[in-house]
VMD Tcl script that draws the C-alpha trace (Angstrom):
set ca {
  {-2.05 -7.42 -10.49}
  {-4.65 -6.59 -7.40}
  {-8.41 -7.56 -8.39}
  {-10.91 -5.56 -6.61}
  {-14.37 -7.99 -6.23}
  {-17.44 -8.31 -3.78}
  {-20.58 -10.36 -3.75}
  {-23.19 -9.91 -5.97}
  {-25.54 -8.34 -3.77}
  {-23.26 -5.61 -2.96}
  {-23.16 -5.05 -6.25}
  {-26.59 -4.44 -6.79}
  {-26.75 -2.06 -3.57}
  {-24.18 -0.14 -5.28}
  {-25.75 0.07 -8.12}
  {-28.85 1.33 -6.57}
  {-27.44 3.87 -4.72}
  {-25.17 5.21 -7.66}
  {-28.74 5.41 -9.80}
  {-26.86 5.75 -13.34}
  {-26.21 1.93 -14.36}
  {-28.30 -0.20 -16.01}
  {-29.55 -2.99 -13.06}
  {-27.07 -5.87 -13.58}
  {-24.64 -4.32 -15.45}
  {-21.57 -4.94 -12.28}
  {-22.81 -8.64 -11.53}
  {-22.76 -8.93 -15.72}
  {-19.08 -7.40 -16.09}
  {-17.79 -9.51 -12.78}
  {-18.78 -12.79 -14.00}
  {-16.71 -11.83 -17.37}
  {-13.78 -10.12 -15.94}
  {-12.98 -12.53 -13.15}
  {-13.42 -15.23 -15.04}
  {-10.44 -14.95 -17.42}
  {-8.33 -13.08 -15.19}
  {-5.36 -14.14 -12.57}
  {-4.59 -11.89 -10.09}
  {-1.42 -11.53 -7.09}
  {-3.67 -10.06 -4.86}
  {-7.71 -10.38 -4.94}
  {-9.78 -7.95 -2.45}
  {-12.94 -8.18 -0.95}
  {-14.19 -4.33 -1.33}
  {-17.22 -4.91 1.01}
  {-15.51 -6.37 3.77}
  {-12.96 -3.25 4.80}
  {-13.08 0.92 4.52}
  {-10.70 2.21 1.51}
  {-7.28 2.73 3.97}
  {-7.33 -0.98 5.02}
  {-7.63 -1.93 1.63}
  {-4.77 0.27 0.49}
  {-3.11 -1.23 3.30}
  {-3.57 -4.64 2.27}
  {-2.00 -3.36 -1.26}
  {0.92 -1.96 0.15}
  {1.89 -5.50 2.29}
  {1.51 -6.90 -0.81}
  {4.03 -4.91 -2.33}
  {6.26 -4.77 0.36}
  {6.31 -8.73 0.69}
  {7.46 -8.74 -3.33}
}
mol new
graphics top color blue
foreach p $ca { graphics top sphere $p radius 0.5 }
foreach p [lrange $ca 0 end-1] q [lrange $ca 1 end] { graphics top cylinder $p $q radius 0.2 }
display resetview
């Protein structure tokens, strides 16, 4: 299972930027879903573009 997390703050910049969330809604749902969840593989979204990430999924998969 791959979890897909980043800090709060970026978060709240997304959120901003979308404009059609409630404020706090992500930092709200992360602090649930994370917390009762394991995962094989858990990615920082705000610290690499989409094709790294996808790459980091796929070495994953390949090292299984």
């Amino acid at each position: 299972m791959v979890g897909l997390d980043c800090p709060a703050e970026a978060l709240i910049q997304r959120e901003r930027e979308r404009g059609d969330r409630r404020p706090g809604m992500a930092v709200a749902q992360r602090e649930h879903i994370h917390s009762w969840l394991e995962y094989d593989l858990l990615i920082d979204t705000s610290t690499a573009p989409a094709h790294e990430i996808a790459e980091q999924i796929l070495a994953k998969l390949s090292a299984l």
